[in-house]
N, CA, C, O and CB atoms as a CASP TS submission, in Angstrom:
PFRMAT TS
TARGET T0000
AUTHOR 0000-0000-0000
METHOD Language model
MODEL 1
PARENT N/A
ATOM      1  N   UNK     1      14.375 -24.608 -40.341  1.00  0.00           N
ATOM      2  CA  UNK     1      13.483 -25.222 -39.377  1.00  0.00           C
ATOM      3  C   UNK     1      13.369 -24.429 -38.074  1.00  0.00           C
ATOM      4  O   UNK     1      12.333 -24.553 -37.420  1.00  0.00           O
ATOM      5  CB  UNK     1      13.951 -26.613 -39.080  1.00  0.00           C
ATOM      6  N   UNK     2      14.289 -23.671 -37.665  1.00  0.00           N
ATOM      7  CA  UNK     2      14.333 -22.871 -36.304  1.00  0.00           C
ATOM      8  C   UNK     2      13.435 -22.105 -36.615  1.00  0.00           C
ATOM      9  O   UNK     2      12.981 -21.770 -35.521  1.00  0.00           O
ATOM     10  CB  UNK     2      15.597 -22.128 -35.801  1.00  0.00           C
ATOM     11  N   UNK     3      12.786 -21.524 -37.485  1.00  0.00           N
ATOM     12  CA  UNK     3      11.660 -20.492 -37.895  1.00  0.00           C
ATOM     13  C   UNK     3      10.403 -21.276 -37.365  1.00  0.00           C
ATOM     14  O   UNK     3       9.836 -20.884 -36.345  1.00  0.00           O
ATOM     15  CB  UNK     3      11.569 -20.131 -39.685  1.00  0.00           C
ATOM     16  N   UNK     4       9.954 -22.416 -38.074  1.00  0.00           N
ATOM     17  CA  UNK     4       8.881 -22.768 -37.424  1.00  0.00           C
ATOM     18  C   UNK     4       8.864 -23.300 -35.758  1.00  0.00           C
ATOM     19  O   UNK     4       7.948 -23.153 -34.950  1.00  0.00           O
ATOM     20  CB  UNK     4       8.421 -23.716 -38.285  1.00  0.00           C
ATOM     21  N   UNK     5       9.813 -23.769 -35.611  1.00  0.00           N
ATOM     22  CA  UNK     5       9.914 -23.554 -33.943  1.00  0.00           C
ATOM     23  C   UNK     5       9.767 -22.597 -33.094  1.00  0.00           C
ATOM     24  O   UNK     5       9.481 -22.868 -31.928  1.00  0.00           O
ATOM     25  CB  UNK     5      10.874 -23.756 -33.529  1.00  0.00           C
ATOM     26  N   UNK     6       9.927 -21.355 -33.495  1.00  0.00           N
ATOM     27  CA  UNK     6       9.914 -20.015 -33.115  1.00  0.00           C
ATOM     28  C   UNK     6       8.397 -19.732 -33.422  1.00  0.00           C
ATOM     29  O   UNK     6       7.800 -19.485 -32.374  1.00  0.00           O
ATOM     30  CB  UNK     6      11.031 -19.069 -33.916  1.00  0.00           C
ATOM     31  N   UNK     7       7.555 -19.690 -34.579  1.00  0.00           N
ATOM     32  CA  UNK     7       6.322 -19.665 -34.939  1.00  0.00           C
ATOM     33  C   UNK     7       5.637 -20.614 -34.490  1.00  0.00           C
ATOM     34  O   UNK     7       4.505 -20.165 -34.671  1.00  0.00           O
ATOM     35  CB  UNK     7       6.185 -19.603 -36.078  1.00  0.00           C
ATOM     36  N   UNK     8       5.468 -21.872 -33.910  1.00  0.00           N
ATOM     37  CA  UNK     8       4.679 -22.662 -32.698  1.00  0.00           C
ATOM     38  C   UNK     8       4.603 -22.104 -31.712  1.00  0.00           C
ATOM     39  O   UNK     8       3.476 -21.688 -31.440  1.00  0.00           O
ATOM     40  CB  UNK     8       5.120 -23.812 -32.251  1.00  0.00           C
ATOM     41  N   UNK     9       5.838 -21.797 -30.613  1.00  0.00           N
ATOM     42  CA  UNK     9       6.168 -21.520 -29.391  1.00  0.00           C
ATOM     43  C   UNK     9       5.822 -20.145 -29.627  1.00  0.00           C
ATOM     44  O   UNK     9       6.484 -19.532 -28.790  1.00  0.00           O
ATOM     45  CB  UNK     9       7.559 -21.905 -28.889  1.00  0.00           C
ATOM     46  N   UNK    10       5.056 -19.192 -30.399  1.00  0.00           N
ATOM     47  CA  UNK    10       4.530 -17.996 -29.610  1.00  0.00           C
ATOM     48  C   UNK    10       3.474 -17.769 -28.635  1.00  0.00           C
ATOM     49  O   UNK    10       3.378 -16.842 -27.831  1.00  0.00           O
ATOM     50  CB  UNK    10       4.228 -17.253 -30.356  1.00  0.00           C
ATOM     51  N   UNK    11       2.463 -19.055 -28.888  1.00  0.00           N
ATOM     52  CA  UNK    11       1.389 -18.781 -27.825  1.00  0.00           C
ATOM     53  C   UNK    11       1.994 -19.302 -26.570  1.00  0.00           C
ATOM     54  O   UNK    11       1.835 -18.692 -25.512  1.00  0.00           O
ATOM     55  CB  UNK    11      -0.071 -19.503 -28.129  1.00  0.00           C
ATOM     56  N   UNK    12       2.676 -20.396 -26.641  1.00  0.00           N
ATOM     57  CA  UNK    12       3.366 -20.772 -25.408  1.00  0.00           C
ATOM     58  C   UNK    12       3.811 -19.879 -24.837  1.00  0.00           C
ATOM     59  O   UNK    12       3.172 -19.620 -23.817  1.00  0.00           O
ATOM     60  CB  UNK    12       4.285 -21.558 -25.473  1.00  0.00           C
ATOM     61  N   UNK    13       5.127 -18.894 -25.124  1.00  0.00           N
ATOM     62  CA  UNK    13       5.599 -18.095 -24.403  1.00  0.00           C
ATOM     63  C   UNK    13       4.719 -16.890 -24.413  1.00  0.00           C
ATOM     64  O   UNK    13       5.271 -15.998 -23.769  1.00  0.00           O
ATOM     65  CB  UNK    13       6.853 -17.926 -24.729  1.00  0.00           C
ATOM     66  N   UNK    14       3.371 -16.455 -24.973  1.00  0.00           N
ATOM     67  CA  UNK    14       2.220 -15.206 -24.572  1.00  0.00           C
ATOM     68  C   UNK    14       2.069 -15.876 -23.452  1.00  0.00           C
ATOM     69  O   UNK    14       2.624 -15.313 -22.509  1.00  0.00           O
ATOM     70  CB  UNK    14       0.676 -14.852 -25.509  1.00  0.00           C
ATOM     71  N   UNK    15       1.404 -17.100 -23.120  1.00  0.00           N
ATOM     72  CA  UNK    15       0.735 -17.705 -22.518  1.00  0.00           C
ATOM     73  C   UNK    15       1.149 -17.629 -20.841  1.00  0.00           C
ATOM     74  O   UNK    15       0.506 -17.519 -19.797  1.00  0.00           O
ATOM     75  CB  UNK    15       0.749 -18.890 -23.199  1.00  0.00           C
ATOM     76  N   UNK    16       2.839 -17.774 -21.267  1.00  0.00           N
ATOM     77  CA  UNK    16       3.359 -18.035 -20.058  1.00  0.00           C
ATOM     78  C   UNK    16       3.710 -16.995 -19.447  1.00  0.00           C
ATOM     79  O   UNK    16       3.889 -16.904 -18.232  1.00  0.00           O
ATOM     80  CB  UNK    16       4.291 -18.808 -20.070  1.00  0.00           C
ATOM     81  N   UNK    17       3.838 -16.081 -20.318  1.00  0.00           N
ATOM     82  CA  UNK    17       4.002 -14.190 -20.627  1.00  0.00           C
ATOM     83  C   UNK    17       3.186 -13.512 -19.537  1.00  0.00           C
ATOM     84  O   UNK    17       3.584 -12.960 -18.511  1.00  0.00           O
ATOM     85  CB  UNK    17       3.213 -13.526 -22.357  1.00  0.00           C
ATOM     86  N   UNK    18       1.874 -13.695 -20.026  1.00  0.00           N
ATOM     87  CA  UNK    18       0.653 -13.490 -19.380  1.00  0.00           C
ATOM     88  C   UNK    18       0.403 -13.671 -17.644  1.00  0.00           C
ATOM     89  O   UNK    18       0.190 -12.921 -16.691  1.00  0.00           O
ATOM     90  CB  UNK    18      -0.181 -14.417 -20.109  1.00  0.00           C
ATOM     91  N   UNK    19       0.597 -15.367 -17.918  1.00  0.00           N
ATOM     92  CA  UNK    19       0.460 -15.918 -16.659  1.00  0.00           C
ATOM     93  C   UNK    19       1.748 -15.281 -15.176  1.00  0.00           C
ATOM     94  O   UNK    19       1.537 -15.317 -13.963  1.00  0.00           O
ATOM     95  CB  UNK    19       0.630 -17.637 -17.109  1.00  0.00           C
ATOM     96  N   UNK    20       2.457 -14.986 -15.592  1.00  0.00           N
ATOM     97  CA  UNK    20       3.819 -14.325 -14.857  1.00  0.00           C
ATOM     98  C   UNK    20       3.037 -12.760 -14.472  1.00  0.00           C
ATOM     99  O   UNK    20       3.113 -12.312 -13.328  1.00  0.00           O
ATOM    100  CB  UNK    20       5.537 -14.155 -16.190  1.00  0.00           C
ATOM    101  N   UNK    21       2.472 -12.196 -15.314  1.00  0.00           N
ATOM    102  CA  UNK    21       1.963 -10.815 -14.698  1.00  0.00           C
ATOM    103  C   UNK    21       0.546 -10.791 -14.102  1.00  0.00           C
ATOM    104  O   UNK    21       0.135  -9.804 -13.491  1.00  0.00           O
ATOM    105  CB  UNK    21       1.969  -9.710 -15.804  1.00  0.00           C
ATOM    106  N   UNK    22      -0.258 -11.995 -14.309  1.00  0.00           N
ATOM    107  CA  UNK    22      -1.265 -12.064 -13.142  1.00  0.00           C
ATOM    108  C   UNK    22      -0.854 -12.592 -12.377  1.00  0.00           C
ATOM    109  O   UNK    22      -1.071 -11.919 -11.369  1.00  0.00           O
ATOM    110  CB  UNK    22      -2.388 -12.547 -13.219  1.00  0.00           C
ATOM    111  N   UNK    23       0.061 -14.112 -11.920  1.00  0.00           N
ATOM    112  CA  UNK    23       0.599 -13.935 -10.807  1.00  0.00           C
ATOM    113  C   UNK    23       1.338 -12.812 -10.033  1.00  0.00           C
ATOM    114  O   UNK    23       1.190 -12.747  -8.813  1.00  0.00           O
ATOM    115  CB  UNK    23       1.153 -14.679 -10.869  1.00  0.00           C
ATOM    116  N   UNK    24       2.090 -11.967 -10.657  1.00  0.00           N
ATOM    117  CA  UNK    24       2.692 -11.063  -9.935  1.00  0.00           C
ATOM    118  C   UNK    24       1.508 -10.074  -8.922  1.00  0.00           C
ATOM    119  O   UNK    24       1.564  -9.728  -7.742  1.00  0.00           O
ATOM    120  CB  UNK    24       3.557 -10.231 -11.044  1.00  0.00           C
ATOM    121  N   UNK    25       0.430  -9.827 -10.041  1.00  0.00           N
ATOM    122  CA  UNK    25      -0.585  -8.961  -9.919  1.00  0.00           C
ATOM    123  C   UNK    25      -1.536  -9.330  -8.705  1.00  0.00           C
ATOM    124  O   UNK    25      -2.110  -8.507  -7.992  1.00  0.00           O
ATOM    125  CB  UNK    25      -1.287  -8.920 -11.204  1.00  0.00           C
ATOM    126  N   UNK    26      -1.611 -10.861  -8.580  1.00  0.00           N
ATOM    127  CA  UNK    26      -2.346 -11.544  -7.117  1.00  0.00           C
ATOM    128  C   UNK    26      -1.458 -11.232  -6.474  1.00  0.00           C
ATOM    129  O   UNK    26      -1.671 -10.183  -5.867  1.00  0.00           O
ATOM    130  CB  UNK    26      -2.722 -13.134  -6.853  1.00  0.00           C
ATOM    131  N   UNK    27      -0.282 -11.772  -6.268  1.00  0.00           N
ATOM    132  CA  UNK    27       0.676 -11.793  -5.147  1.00  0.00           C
ATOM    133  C   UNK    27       0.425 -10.035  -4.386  1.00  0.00           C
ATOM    134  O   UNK    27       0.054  -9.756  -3.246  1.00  0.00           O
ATOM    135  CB  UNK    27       2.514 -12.166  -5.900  1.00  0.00           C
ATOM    136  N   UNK    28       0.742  -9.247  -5.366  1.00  0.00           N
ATOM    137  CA  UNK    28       0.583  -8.024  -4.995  1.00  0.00           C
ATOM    138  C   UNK    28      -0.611  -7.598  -4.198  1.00  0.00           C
ATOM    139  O   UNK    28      -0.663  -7.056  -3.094  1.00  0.00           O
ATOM    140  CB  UNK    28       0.662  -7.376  -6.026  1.00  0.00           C
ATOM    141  N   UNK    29      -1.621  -7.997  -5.077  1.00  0.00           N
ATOM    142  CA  UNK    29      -3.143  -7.660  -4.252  1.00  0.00           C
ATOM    143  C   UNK    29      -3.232  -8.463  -2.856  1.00  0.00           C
ATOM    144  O   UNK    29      -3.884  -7.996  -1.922  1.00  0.00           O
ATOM    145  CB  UNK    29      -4.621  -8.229  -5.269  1.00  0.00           C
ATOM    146  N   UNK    30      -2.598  -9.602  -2.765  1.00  0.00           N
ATOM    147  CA  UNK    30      -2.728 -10.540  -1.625  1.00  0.00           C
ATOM    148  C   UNK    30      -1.969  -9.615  -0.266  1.00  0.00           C
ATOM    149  O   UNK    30      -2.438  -9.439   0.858  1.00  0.00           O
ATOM    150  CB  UNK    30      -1.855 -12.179  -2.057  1.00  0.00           C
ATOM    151  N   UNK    31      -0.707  -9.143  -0.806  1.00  0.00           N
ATOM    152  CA  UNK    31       0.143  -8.973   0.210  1.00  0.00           C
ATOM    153  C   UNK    31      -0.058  -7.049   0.597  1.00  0.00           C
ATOM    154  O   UNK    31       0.752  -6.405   1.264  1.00  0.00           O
ATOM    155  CB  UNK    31       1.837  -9.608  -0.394  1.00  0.00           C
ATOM    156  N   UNK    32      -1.391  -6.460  -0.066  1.00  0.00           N
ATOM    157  CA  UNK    32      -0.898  -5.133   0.532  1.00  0.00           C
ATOM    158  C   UNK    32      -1.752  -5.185   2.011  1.00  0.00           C
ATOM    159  O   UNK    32      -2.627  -5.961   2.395  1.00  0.00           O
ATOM    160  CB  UNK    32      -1.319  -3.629  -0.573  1.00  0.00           C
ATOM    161  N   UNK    33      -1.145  -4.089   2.625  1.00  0.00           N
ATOM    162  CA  UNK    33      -1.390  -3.982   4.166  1.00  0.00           C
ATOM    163  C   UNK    33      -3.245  -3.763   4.179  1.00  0.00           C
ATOM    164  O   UNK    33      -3.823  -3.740   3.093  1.00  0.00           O
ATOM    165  CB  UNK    33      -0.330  -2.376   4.949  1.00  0.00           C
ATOM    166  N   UNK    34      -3.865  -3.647   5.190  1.00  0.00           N
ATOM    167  CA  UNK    34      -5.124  -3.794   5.089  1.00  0.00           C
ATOM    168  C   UNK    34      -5.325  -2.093   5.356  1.00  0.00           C
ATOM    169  O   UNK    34      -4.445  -1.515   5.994  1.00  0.00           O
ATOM    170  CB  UNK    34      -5.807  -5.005   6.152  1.00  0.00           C
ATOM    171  N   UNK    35      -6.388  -1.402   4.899  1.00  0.00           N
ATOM    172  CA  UNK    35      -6.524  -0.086   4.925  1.00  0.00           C
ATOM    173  C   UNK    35      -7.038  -0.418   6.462  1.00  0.00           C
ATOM    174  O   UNK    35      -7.792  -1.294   6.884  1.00  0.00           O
ATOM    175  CB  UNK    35      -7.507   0.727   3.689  1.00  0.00           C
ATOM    176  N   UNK    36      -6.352   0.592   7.091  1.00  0.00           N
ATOM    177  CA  UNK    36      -6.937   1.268   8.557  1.00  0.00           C
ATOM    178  C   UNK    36      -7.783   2.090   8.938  1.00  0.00           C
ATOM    179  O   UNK    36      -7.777   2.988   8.096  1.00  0.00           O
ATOM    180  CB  UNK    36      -6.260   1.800   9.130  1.00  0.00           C
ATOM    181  N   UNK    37      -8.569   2.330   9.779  1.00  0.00           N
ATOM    182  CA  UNK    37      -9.208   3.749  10.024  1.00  0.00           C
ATOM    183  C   UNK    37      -8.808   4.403  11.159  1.00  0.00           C
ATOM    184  O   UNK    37      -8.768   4.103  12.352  1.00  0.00           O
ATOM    185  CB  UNK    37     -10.631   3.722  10.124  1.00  0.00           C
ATOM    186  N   UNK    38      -8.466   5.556  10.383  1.00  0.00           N
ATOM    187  CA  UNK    38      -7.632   6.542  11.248  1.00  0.00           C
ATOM    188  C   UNK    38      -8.616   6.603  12.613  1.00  0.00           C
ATOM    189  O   UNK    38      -8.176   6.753  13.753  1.00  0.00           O
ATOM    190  CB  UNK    38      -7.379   8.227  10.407  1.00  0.00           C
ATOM    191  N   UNK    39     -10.081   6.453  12.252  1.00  0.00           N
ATOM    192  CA  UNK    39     -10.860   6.840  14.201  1.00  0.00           C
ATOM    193  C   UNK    39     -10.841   6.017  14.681  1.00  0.00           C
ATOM    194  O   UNK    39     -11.636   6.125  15.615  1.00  0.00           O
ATOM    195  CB  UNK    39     -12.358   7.266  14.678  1.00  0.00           C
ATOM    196  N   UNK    40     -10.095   4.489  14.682  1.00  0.00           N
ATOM    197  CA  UNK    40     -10.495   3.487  15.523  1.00  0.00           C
ATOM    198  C   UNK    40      -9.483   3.657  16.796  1.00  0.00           C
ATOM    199  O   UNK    40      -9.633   3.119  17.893  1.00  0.00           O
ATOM    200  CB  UNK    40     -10.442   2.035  14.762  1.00  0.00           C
ATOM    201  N   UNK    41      -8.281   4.639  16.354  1.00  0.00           N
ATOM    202  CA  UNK    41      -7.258   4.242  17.646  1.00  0.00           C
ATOM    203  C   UNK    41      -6.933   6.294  17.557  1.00  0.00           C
ATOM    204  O   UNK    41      -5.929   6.653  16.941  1.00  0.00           O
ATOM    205  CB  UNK    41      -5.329   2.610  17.130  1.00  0.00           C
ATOM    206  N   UNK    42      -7.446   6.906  17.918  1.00  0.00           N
ATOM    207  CA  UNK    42      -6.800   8.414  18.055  1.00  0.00           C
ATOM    208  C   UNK    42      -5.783   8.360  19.049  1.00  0.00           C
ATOM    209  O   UNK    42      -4.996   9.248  18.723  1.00  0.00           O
ATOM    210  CB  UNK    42      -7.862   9.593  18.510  1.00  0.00           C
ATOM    211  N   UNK    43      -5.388   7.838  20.024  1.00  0.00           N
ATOM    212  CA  UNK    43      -4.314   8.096  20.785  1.00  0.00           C
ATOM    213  C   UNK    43      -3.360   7.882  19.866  1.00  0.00           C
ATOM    214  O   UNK    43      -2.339   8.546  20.044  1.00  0.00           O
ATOM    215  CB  UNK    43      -4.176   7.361  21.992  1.00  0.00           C
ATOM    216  N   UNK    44      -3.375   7.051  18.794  1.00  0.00           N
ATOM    217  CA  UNK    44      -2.123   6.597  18.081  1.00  0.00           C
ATOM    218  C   UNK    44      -1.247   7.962  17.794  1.00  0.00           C
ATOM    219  O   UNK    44      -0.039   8.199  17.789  1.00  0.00           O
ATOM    220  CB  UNK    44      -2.529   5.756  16.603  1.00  0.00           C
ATOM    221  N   UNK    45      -2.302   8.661  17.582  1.00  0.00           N
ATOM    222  CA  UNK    45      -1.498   9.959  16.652  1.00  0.00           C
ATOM    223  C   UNK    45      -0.919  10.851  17.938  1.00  0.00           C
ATOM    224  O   UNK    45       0.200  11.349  17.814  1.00  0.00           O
ATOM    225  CB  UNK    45      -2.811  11.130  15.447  1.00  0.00           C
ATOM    226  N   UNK    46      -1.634  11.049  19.116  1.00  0.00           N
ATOM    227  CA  UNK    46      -0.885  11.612  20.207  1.00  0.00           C
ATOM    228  C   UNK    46      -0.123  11.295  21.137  1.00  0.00           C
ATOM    229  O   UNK    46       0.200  12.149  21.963  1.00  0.00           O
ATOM    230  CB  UNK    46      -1.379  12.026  20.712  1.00  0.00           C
ATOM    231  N   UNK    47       0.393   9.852  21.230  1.00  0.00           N
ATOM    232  CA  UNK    47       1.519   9.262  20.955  1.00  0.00           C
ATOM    233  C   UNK    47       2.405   9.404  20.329  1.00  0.00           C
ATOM    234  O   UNK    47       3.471   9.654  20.891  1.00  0.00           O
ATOM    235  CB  UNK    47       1.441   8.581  20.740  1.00  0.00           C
ATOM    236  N   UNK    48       2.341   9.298  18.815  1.00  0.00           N
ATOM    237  CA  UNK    48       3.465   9.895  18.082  1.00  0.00           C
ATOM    238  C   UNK    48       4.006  11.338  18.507  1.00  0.00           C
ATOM    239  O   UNK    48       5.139  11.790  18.674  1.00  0.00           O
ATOM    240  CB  UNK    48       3.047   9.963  16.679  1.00  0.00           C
ATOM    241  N   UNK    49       3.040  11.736  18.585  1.00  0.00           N
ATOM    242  CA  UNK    49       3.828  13.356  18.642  1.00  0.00           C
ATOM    243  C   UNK    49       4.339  13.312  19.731  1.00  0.00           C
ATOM    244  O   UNK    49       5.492  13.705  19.552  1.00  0.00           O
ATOM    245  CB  UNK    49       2.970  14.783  18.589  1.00  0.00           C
ATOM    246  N   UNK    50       4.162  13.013  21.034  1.00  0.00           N
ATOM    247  CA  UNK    50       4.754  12.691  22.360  1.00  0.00           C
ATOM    248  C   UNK    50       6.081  12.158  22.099  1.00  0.00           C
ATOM    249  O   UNK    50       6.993  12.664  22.753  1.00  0.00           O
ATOM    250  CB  UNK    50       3.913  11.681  23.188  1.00  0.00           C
ATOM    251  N   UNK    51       6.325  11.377  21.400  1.00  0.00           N
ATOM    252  CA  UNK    51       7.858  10.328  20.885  1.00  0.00           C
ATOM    253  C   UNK    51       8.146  11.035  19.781  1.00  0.00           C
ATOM    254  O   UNK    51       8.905  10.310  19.137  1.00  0.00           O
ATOM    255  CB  UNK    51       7.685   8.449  20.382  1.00  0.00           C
ATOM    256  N   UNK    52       7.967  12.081  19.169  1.00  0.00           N
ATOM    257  CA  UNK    52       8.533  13.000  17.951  1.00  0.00           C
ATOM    258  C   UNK    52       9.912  13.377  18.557  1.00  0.00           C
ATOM    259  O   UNK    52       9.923  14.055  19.584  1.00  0.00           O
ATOM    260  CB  UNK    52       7.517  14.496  17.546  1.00  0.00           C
ATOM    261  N   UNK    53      11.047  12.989  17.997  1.00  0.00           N
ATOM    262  CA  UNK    53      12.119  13.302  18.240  1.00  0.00           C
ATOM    263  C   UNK    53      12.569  14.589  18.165  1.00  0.00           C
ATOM    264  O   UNK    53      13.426  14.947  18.973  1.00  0.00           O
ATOM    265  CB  UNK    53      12.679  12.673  17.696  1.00  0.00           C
ATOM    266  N   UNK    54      12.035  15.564  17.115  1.00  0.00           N
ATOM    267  CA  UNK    54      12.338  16.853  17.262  1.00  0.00           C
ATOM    268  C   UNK    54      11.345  17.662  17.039  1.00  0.00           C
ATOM    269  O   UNK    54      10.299  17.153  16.637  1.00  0.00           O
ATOM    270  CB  UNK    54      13.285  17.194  16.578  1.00  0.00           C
ATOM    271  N   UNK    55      11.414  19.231  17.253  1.00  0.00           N
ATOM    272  CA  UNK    55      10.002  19.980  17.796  1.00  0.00           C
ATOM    273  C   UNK    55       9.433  19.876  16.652  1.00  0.00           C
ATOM    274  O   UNK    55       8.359  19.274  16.644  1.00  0.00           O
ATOM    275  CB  UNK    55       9.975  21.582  18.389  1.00  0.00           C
ATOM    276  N   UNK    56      10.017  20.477  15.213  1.00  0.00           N
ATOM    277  CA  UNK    56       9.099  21.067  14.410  1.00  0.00           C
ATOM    278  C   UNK    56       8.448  19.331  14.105  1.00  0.00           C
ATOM    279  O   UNK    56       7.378  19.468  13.511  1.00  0.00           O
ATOM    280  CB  UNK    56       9.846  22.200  12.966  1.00  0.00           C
ATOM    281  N   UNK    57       8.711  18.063  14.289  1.00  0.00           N
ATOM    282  CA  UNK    57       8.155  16.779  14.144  1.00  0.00           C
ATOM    283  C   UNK    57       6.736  16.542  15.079  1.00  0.00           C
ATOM    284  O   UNK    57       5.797  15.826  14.732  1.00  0.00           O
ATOM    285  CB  UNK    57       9.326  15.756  14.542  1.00  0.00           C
ATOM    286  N   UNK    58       6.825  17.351  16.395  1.00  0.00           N
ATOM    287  CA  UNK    58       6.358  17.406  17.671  1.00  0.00           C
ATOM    288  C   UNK    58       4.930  18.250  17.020  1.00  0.00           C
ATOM    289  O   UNK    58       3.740  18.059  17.272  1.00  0.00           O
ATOM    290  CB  UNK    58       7.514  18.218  18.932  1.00  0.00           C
ATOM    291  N   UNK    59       5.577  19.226  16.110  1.00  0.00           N
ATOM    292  CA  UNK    59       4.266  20.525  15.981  1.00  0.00           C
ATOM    293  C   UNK    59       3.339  19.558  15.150  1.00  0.00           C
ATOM    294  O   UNK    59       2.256  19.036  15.411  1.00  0.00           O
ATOM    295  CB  UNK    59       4.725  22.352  14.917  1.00  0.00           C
ATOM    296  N   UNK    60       4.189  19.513  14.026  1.00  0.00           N
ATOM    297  CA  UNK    60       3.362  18.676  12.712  1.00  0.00           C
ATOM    298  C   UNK    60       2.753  17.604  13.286  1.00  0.00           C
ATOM    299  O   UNK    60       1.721  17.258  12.711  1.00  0.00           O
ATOM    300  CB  UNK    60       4.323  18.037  11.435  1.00  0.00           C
ATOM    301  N   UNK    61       3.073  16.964  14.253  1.00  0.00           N
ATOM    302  CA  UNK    61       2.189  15.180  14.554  1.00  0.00           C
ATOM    303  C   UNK    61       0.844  15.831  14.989  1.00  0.00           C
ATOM    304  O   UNK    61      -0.218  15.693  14.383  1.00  0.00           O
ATOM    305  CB  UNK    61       2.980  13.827  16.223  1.00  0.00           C
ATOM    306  N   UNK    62       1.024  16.524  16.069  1.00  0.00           N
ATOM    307  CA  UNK    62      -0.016  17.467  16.732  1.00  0.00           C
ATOM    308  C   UNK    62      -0.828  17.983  16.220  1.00  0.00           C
ATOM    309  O   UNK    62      -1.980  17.777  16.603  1.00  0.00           O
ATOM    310  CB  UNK    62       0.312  18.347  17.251  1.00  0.00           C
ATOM    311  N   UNK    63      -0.552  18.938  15.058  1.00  0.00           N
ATOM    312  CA  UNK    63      -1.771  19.356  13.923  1.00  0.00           C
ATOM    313  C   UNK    63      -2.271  17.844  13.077  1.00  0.00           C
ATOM    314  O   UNK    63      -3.431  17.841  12.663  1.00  0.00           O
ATOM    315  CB  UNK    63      -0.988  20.682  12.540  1.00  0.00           C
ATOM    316  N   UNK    64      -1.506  16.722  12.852  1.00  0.00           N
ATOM    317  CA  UNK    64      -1.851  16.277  12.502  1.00  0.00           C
ATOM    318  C   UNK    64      -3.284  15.236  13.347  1.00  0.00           C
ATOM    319  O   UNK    64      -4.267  14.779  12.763  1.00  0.00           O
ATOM    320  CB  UNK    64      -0.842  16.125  12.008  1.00  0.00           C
ATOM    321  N   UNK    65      -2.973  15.116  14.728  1.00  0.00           N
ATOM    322  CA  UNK    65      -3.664  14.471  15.247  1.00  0.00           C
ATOM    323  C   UNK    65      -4.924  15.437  16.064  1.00  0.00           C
ATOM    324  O   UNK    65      -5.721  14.974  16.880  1.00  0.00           O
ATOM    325  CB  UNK    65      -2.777  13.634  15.962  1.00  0.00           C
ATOM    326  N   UNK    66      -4.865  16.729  15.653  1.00  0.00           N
ATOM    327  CA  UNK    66      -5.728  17.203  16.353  1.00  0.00           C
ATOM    328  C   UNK    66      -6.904  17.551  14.765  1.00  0.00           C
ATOM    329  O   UNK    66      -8.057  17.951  14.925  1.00  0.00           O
ATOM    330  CB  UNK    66      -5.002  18.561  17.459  1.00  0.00           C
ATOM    331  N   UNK    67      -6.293  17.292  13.349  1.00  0.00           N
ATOM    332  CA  UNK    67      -7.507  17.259  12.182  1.00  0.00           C
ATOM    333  C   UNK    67      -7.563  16.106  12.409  1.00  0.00           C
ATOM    334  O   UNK    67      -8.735  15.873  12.702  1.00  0.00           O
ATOM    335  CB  UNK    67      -7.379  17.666  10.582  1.00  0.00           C
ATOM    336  N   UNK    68      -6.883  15.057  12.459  1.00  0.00           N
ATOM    337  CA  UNK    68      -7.739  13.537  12.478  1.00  0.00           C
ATOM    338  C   UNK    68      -8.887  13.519  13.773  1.00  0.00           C
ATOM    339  O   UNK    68     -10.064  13.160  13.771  1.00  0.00           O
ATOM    340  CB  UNK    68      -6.457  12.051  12.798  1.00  0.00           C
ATOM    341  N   UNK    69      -8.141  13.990  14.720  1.00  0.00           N
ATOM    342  CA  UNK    69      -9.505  14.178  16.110  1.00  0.00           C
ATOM    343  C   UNK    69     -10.782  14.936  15.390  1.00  0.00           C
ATOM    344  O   UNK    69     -11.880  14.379  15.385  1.00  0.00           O
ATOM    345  CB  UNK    69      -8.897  15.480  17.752  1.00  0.00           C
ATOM    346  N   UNK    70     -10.630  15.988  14.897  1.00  0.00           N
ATOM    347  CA  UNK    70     -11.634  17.005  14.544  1.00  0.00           C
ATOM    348  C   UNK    70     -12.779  16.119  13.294  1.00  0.00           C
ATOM    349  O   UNK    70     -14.009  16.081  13.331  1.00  0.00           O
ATOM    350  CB  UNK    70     -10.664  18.558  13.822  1.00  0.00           C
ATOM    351  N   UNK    71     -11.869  15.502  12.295  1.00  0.00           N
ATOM    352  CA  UNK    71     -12.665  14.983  11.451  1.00  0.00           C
ATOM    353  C   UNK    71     -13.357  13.407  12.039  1.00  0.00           C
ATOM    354  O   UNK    71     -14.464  13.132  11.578  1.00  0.00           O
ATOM    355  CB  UNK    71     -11.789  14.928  10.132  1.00  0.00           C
ATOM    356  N   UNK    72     -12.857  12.608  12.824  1.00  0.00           N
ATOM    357  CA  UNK    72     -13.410  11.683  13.652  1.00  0.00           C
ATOM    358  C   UNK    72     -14.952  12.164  14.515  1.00  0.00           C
ATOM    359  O   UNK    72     -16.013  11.540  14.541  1.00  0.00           O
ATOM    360  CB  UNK    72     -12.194  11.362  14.642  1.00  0.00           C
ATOM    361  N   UNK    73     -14.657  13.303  15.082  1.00  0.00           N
ATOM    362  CA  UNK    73     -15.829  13.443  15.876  1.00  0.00           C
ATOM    363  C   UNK    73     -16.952  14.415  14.506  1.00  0.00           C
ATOM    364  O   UNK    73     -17.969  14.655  15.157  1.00  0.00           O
ATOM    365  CB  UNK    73     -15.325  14.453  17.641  1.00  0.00           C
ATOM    366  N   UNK    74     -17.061  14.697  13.815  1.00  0.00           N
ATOM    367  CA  UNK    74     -17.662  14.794  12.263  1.00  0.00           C
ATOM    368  C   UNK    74     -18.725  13.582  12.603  1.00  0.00           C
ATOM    369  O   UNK    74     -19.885  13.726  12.989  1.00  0.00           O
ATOM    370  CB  UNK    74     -16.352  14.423  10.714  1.00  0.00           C
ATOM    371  N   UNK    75     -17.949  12.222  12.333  1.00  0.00           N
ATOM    372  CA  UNK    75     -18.991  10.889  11.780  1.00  0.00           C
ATOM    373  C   UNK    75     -19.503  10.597  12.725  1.00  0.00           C
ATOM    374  O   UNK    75     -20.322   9.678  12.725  1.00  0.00           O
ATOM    375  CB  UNK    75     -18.478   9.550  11.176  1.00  0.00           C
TER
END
């Protein structure tokens, strides 16, 4: 008899199977951070490099915020 108990309860446990990885899958989509745009705040990035704790951190923020400047004034 444990056989057919096991052969009922498969759609149950697909079912519930299922339901566990689209919840996971909302939760996920619900909770990621919202995409930003890098041109709405450019000081952000020359800030950072200002508070870069060490130089070669200092160089890299700097190139980094002077292509985000460059590609901002683009649009």
């Amino acid at each position: 008899m444990p056989g057919a108990v096991m052969r009922s309860n498969w759609p149950l446990r697909a079912a519930i199977f299922l339901f566990v990885i689209f919840l996971i899958a909302v939760l996920s989509w619900l909770t990621q951070p919202p995409h930003e745009d890098p041109c709405a705040n450019p000081q952000a990035d020359v800030s950072a490099a200002v508070l870069a704790d060490q130089p070669g951190e200092q160089d890299a923020m700097v190139n980094r915020a002077i292509i985000l400047k460059g590609n901002c004034e683009k649009d």
